[in-house]
LUMNUKOL-822262 format. One record per atom (N, C-alpha, C): residue in one letter; z, y, x. Coordinates in steps of 0.1 Angstrom, whole numbers, plus 5000, padded with zeros to 4 digits. Layout:
<atoms>
AZYX
...
</atoms>
This chain:
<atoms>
X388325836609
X388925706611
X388525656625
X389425646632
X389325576651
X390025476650
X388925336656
X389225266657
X389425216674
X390525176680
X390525166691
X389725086698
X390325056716
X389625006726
X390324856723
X390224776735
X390924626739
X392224646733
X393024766740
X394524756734
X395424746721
X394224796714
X394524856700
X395724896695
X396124976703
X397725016700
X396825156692
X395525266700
X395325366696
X396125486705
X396925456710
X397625526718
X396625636729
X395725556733
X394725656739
X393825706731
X394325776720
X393325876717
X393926016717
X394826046720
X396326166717
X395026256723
X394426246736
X393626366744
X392426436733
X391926306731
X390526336717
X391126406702
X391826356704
X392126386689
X392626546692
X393426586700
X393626726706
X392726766704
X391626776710
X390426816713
X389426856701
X389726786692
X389126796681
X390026896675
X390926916673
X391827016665
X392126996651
X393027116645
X393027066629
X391527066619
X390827106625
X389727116619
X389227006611
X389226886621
X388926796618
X390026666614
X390726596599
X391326516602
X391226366603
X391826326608
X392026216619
X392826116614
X392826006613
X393425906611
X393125766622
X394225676627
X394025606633
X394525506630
X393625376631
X394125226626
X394625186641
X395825126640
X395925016650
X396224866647
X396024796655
X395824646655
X397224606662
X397524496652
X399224406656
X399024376671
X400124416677
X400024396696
X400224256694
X400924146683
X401224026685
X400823956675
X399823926671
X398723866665
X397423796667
X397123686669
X395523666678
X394523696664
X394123776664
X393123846650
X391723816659
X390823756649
X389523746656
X388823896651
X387323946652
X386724016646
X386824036632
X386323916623
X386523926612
X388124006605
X389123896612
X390023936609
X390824116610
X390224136620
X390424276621
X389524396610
X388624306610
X387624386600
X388124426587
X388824316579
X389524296568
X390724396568
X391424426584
X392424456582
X392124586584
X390824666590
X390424816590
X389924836570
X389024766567
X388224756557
X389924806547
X390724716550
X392024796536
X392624896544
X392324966554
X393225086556
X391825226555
X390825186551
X389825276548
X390025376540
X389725536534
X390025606524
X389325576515
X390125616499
X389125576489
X389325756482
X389725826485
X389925976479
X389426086489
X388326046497
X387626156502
X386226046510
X385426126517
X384426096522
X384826096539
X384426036548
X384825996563
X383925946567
X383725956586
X383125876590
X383925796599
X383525676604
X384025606612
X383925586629
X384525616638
X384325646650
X385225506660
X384225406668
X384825296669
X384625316687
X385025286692
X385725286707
X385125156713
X384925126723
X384624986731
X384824856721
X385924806723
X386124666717
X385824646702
X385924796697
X385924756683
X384624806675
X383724846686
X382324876682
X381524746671
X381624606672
X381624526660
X381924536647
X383224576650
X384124596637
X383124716628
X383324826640
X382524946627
X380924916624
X380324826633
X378924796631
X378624686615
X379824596612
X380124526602
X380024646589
X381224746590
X381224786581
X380424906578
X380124926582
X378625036587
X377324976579
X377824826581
X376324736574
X376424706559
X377724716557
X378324696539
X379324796539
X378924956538
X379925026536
X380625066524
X381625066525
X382625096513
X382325276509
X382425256491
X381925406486
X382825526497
X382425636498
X382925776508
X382325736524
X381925626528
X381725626546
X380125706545
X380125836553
X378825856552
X378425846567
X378825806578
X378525796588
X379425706599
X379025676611
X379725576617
X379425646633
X380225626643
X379725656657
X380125556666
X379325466676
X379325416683
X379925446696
X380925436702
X381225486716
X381525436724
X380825396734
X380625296750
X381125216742
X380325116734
X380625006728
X379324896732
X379624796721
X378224716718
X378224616706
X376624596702
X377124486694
X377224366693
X376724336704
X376824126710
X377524146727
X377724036728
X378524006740
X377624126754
X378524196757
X378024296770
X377824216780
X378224076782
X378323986798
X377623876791
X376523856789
X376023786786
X375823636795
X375923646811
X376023606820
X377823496822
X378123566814
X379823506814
X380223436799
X379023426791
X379323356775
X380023226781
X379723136790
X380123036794
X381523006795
X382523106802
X383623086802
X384623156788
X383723146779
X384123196765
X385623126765
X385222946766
X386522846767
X387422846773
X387722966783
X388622946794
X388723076792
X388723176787
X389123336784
X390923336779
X391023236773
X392423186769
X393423166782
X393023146794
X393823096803
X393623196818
X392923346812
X392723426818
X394123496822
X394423506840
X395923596839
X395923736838
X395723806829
X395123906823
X396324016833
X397323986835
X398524106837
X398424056855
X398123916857
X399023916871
X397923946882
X396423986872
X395523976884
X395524106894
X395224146908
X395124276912
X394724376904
X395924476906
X395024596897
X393924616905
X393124606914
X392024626920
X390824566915
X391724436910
X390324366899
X390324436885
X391724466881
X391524466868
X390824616866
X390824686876
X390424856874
X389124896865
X388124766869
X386824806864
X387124776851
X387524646847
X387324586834
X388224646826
X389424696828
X390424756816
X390324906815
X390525006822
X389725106821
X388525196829
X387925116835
X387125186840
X386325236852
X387725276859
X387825346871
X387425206888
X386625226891
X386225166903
X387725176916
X388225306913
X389325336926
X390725276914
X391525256921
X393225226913
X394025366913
X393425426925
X394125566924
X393625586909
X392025616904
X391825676893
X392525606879
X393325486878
X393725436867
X394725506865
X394425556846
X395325626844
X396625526836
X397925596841
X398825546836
X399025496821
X398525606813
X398725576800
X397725466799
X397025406798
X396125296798
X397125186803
X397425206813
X398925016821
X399825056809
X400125196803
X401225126796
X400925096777
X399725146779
X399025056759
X398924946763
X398224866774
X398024736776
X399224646777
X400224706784
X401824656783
X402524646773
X401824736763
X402824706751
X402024586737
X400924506745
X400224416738
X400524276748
X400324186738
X401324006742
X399824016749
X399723926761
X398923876766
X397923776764
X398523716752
X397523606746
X396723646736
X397323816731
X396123866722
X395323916731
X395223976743
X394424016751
X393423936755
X393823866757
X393223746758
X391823716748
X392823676741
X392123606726
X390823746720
X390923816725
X390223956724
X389123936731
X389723896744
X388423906755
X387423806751
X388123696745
X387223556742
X386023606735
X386823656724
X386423706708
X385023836714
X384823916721
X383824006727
X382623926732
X383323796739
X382223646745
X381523606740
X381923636725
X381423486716
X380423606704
X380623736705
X380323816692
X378823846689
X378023846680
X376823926679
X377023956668
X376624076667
X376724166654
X374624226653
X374324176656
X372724246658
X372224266643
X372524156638
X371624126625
X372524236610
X373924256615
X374624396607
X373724496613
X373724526628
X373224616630
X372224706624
X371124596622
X369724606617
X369924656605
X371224626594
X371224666584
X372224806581
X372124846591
X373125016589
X371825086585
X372325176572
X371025306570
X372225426569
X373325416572
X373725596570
X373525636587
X373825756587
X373825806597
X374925766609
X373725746624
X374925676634
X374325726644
X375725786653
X376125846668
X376325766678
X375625776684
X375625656695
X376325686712
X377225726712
X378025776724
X377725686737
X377125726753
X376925636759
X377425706777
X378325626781
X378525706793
X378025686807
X377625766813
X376825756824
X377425686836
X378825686835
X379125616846
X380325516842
X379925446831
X380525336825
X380125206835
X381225126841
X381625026852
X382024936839
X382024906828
X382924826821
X381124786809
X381024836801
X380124816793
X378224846798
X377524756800
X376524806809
X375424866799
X374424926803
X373625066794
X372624896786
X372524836791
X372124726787
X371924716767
X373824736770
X374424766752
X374124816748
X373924966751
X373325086745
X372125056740
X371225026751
X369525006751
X369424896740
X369924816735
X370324676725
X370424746709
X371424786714
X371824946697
X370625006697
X370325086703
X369025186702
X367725086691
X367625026707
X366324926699
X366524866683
X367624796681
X368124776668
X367924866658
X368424966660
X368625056654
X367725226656
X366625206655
X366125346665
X366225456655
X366425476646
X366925586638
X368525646643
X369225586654
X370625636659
X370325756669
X371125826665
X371425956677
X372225936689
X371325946703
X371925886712
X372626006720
X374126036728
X374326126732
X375026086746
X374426096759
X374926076770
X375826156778
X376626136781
X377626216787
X378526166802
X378426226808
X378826186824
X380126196823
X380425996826
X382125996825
X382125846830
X383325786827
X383525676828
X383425616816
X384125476818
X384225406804
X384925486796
X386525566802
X387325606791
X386925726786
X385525776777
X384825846779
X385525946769
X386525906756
X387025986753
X388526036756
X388725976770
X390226026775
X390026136786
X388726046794
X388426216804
X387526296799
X386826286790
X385626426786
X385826426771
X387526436770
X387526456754
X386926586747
X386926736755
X386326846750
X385026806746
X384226776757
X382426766758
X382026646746
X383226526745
X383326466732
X383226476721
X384526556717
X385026646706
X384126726700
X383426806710
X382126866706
X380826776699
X380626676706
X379626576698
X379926526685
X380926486684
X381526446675
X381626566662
X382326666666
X382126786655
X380626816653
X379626856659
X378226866658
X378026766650
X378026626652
X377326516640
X378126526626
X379226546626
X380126526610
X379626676605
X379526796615
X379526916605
X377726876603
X376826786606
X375426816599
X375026696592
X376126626589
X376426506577
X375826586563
</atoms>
């Protein structure tokens, strides 16, 4: 079960999911492009597309690292594991909670891609933004982007955290510009029974190092 980044279209995961092969199957939730859904509400709306006729783990992406930390903390019968990947569970910009109220009137599309490079996927250069990334974002209304960014402002999930006991992967990338190790080090301590796996990449850690990924990912579910 992958739960996506900001975009939640899910569209970036086509490389990982490759990567992984038939071996492993795969299912992906995506989130309404035109909908302002808070956490909760998305949670409700992963929580009914969950399997009830086999056993799965949950594998959650940046933005929706909350979501699987929620249900991770009250999991439904078959989830035997959950993986964390360049995510967090309370607000990453802790420094920016303040303009939580004004995240609504953020010009999310008109700003330089030179600004938006770090914050949407990753990449410090513009050359390195990959295309498929401008066009999942494109195909989401701007005020759920928005309403998304607010919704990460305002989140702490620490105290679910505390209560996860199945087994959790804690993916963390070495040259993440978007989510700071800060998060990581936050999950760990919370949680110090998690398996931490570092891997040299950017934020889109499972678009460019989907192999070295795919491999972590297979290693934790085949010793479930």
């Amino acid at each position: 079960m992958l739960l996506p980044g900001l975009d939640g279209t899910g569209k970036l995961f086509s490389h990982f999911v490759g990567a992984l092969g038939s071996s492993i199957e795969t299912q992906i939730v995506t989130y309404p492009v035109d909908q302002r859904l808070g956490y909760a509400e998305l949670e409700s709306l992963v929580r009914a597309a969950l399997p009830t006729d086999r056993v799965y783990v949950v594998l959650a992406e940046s933005f929706s690292g909350p979501i699987a930390i929620r249900i991770a903390a009250d999991p439904a019968e078959g989830l035997v594991g959950v993986i964390l990947c360049v995510t967090f569970a309370k607000n990453p910009y802790p420094l920016l909670a303040w303009a939580r109220p004004w995240a609504g009137a953020l010009p999310v599309r008109s700003l330089p891609r030179w600004v938006r490079a770090p914050f949407m996927w990753g990449a410090l250069s513009t050359d390195r933004a990959p295309d498929e990334v401008e066009r999942a974002t494109a195909a989401v209304d701007e005020v759920v982007l928005r309403h998304r960014i607010a919704a990460v402002l305002a989140v702490d999930e620490t105290d679910a955290l505390a209560r996860i006991h199945i087994p959790t992967l804690v993916m963390h990338a070495t040259g993440d510009h978007v989510v700071p190790s800060a998060a990581t080090e936050h999950i760990l301590r919370t949680l110090p029974g998690a398996e931490l796996i570092e891997v040299d990449g950017p934020h889109l850690l499972l678009q460019t190092r989907s192999s070295e990924c795919a491999a972590a990912v297979t290693r934790f579910i085949r010793g479930l």
